[in-house]
N, C-alpha and C positions, 0 to 999 in steps of 0.2 A: 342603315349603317351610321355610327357617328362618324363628327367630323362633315356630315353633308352640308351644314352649313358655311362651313371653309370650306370645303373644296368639292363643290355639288358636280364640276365635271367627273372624275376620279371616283365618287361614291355613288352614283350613274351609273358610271361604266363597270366597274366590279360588281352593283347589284342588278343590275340587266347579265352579264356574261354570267354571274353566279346562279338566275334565276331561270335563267333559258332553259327549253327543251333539251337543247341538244348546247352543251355547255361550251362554251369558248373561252374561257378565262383559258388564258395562258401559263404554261407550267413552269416557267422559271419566267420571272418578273424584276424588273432592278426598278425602286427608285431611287432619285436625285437632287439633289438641293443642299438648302443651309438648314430647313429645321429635322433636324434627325428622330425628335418626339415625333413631329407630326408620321414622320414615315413608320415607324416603329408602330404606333397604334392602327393605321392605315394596315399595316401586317397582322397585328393582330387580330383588325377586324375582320379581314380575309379571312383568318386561320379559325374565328369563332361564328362566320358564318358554314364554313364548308363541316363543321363540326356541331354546330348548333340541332339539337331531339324535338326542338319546337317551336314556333313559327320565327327565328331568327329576329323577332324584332330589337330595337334596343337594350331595354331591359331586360332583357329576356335571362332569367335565374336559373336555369337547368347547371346539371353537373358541369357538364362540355364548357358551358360561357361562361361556368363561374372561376373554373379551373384556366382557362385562358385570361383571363382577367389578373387573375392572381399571380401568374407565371410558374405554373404546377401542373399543367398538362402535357401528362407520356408522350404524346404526340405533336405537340407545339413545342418545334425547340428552339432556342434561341442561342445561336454557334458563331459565338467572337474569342479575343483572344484571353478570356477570363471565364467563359462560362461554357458548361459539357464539356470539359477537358477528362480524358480518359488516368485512371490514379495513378498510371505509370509517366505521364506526360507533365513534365516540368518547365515546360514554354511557359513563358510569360507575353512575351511581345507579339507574337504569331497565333494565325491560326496554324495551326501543325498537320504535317501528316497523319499525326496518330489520330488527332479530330477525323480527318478523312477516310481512315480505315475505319472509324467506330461508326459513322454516319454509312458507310458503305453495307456495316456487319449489320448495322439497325435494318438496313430494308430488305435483308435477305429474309426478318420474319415477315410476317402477314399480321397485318393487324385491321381490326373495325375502325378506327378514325380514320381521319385523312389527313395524312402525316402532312406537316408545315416546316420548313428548315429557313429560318431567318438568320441569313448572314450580317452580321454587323460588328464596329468596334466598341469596346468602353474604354473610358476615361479610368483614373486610378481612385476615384471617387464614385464609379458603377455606373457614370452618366451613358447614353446609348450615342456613337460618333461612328462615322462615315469607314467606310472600308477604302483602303489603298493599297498600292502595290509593295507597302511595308508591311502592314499588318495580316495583308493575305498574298501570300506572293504565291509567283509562277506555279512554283514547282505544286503548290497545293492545290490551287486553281484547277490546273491542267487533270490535275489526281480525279479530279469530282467532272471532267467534261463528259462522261464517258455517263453515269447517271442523269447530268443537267442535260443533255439534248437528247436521252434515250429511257425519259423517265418513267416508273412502274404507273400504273391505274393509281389516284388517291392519293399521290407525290405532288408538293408544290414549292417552288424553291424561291425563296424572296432575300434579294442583296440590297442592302442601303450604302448608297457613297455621296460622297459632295458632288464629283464631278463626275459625266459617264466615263472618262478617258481614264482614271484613275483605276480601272478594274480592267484584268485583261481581256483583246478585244475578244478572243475565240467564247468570254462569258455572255459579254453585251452582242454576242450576235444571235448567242443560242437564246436571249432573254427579251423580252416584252419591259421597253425602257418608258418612267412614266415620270417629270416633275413635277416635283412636291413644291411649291412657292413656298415661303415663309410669309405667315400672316403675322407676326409680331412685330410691335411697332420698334424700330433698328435706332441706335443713338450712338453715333459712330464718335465714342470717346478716346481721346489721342492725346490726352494731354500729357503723359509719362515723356512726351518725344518729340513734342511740338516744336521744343527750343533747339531738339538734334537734327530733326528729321525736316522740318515743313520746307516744302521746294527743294525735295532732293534733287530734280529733275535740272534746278541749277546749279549745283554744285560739280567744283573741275575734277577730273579724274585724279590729282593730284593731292586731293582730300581724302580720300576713298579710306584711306590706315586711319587718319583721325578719326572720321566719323566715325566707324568702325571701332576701335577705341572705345568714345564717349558712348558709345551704347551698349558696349562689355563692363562698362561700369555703371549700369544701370542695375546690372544683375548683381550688384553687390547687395540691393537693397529691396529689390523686386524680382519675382520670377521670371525667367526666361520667354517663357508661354505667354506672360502676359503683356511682356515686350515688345513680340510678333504681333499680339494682337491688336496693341495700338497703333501700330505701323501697320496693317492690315486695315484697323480700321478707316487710318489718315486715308490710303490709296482708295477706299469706296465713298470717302466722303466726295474725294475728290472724283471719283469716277462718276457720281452722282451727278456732280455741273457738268460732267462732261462724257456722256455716254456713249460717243462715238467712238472714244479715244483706246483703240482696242488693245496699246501699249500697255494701260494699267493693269486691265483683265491679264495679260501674261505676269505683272507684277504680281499681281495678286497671285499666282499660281507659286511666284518664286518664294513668298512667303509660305503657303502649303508646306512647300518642299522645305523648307527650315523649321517648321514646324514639327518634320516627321524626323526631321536628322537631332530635333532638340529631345525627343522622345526618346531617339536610340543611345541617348545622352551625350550626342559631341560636346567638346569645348566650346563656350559660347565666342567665342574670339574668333575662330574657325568658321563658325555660321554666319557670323556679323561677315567678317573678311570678305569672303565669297560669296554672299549677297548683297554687297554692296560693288565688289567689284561687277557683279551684272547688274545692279539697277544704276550705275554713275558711270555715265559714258564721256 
């Protein structure tokens, strides 16, 4: 499988469960992490091994690999909140129910492959990003539990999110949970917010509207997304000296969650407000 070199646990393990007698690969699978590439082809390579006409090695040219490679295989779908939308469904932000009844109506035929359903987000530029309880919520989740823990022969269900807690639990119980490390070298750039932001952790609760403020007038001249991000990245640099300190890691999460309310397009004044009033005690 590729990718054995990055992650020779995980590429192991799927080609042992994949190649076994008596098969144990798991039918609904989540992984976890920060690189969402890595996971995305790590599904792939599942989905073009359980599909592969000839000895599955890397290279391997057949229709099956070439058509998963390409993202054009009948049977490898890939179901976020932009792509396999049925023509009547005009969600943007969501995976939708109608996604769910079309993925429902798909497994009632029979088909030769073995069907692959990769859950995941894109970005507004097609990048592949983590699933959460904004972009896949409850009520869809719940829709598909009834498939996901009672799945046909030749069904394999793969979800990518950042964190396991981000997806609902009744998914992550029915699911075989795997992290994916990021092997890319991290250069935690923060200079947008150095001069706003550094040693928030000093600053008196009576600051909270300024601060707050000065970094709503950041977005006059930078994006939003990319605001969080260096304040995202300040809290890992810091958590980096200091990896006990399991304060940040919840930091870090309150950015998440600003990040998903910055999507569903709040006022950025709104966002700053109320994450600073929780991170400035």
């Amino acid at each position: 499988m590729l990718l054995s070199n990055k992650y020779p646990f995980l590429t192991n393990y799927f080609t042992e469960a994949l190649t076994a007698k008596h098969r144990a690969l798991p039918q609904s699978i989540l992984f976890y992490g920060n690189d969402f590439d890595a996971q995305y082809t790590l599904s792939k390579e599942i989905a073009r091994f359980l599909n592969c006409q000839n000895d599955k090695s890397d290279d391997c040219s057949c229709i099956n690999c070439r058509w998963i490679r390409e993202n054009s295989h009948p049977a490898v779908i890939t179901v976020s909140r932009l792509d396999n939308k049925p023509e009547d469904d005009d969600s943007k932000t969501v995976i939708s129910m109608k996604q769910s009844a079309l993925i429902k109506e798909t497994l009632m035929n029979t088909s030769d492959f073995h069907r692959v359903f990769i859950f995941c987000d894109r970005d507004d530029e097609g990048k592949i990003c983590g699933l959460n309880k904004t972009n896949f919520q409850d009520e869809t989740a719940n829709s598909l539990l009834k498939i996901i823990e009672e799945p046909q022969p030749g069904v394999t269900f793969i979800f990518l999110t950042r964190y396991i807690d981000d997806l609902l639990s009744t998914i992550i119980s029915r699911s075989q949970c795997f992290f994916v490390p990021s092997m890319d070298e991290v250069t935690y750039d923060y200079s947008l917010i150095k001069g706003v932001f550094e040693n928030y952790w000093t600053f008196e609760r009576k600051d909270v509207f300024d601060i707050s403020q000065k970094l709503t007038d950041l977005t006059k001249d930078v994006p939003m997304l990319t605001i969080l991000d260096n304040i995202q990245n300040y809290m890992l640099a810091v958590l980096k000296s200091s990896p006990k300190n399991s304060e940040f890691i919840y930091h870090i999460k309150l950015i998440e969650n600003a990040k998903k309310q910055a999507i569903l397009g709040m006022r950025p004044v709104n966002i700053f407000d109320d994450l600073c009033l929780n991170l400035i005690k």
